[in-house]
C-alpha positions in Angstrom: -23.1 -19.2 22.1 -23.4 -15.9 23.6 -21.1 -13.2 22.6 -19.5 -10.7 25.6 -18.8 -7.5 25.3 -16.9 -5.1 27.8 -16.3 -1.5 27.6 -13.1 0.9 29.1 -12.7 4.5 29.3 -9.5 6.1 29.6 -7.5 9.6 29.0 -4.6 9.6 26.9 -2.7 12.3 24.9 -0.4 12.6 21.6 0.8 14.3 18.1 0.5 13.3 14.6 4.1 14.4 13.0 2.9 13.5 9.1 0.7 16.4 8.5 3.0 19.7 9.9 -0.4 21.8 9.1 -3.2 19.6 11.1 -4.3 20.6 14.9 -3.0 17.2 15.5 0.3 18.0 14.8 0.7 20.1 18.7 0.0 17.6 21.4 -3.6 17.1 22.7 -5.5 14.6 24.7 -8.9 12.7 24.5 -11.5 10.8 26.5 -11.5 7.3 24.9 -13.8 4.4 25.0 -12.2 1.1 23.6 -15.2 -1.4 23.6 -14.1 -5.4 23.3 -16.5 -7.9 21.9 -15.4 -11.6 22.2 -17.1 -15.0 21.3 -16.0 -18.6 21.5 -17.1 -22.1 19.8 -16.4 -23.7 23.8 -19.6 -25.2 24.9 -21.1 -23.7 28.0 -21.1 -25.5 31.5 -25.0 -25.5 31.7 -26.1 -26.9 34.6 -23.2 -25.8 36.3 -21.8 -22.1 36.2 -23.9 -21.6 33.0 -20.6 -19.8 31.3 -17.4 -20.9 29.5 -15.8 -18.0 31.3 -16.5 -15.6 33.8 -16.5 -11.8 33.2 -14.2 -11.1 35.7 -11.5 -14.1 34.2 -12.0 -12.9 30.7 -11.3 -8.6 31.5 -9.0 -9.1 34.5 -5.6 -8.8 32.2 -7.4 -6.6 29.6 -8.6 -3.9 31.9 -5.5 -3.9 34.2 -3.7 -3.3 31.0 -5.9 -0.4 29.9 -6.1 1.2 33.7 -2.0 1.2 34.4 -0.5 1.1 31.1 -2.8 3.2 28.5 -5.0 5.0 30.9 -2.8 8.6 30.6 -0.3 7.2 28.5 1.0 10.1 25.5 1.7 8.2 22.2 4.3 9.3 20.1 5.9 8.4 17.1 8.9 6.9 17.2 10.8 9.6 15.4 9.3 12.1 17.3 12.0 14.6 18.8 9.5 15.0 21.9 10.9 11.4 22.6 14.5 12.4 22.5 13.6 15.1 24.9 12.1 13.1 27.6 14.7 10.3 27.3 17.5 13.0 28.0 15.1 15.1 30.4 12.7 12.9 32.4 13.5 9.6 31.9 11.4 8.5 34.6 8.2 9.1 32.4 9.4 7.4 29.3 7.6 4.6 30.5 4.5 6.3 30.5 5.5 6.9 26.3 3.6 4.5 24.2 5.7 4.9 20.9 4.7 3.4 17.6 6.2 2.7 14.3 4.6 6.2 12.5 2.2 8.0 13.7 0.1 7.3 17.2 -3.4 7.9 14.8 -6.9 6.2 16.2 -6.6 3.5 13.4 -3.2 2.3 14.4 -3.8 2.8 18.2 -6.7 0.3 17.2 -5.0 -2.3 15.9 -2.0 -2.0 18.3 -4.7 -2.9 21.0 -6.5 -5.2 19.3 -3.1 -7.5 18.8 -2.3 -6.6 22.6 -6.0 -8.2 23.6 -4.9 -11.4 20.8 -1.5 -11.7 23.2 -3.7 -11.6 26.1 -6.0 -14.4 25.2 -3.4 -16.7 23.9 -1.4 -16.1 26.8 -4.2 -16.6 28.9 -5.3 -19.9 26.9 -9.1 -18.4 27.0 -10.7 -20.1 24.3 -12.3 -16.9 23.3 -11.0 -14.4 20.8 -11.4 -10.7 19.5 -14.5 -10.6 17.2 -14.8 -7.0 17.1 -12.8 -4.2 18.7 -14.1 -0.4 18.9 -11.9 2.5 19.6 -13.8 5.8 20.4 -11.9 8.5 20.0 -14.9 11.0 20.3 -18.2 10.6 20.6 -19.1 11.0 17.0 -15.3 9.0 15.5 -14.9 5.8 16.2 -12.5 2.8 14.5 -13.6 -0.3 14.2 -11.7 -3.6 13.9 -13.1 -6.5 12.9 -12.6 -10.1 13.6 -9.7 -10.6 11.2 -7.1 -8.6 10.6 -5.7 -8.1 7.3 -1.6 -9.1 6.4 -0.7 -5.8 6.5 -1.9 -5.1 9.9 -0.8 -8.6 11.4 2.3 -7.6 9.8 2.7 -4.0 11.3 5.8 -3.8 14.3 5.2 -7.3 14.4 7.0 -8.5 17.7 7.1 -5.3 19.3 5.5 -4.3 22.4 1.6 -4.7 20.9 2.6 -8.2 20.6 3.3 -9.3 24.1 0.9 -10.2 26.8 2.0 -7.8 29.5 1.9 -3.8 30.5 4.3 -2.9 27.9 3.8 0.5 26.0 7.2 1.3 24.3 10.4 -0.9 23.6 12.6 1.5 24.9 15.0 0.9 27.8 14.3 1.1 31.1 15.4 4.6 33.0 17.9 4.1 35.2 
């Protein structure tokens, strides 16, 4: 069966808190390319539509998610003070905060997006799933995650905001 693969480009900022010395450590943006490969055992409808699933079905959720949520989003770890300051400051963009559990780095913003596509699927009851997941970060560092992910990162803020199929980038409350 053939595989599909779809590609998204999006801005985003943050700071890494764990290493005070690193350039990473003052808040910075990149240009990001997160590239989705899926496959499926389904059988296609040949004859017919000659596809389990059409392109625009299968990225709808996944790119709307990318384009409103991520798409100039600033990750921050969750003990960040920066995140104290905008609660207090301008509450109004703390949505816009995607906060993890340690540092915001390429490999965790992977697999936080990788489980956010699994939520998707399932939600979605597509009989495809995630066989391969690429996060650019620039043109010559890239993560990749594969088809299965190990305990440790199923385990990883498990039921937080990476595992639910909607636009959710923090678990933070609203601003009223």
């Amino acid at each position: 069966m053939p595989q599909v693969r779809f590609t998204r480009r999006f801005s985003m900022a943050h700071r890494l808190l764990s290493d005070p010395a690193s350039r990473c450590a003052v808040p910075h943006g990149h240009n990001e390319f997160v590239h989705v490969v899926l496959a499926t055992d389904a059988e296609m409808d040949f004859g017919g539509s000659n596809y389990v699933a059409s392109f625009e079905t299968l990225k709808g959720r996944w790119h709307s998610f990318i384009d409103k949520a991520v798409d100039h989003a600033f990750q921050l770890n969750a003990v960040d003070p920066m995140l104290a300051w905008f609660q207090a400051n301008e509450p109004q963009r703390v949505a816009r905060l995607m906060v993890f559990d340690g540092d915001p780095t390429t490999e965790a913003f992977a697999i936080a997006l990788r489980r956010k596509l699994d939520a998707i699927l399932a939600d979605d009851g597509s009989p495809f799933r995630c066989v391969e997941l690429t996060l650019e970060e620039t043109p010559t560092n890239a993560i990749i995650i594969g088809e299965h992910l190990s305990a440790a990162e199923r385990a990883w803020a498990a039921g937080s905001w990476i595992d639910r199929p909607d636009l959710s980038i923090n678990d933070l409350p609203a601003a009223k």
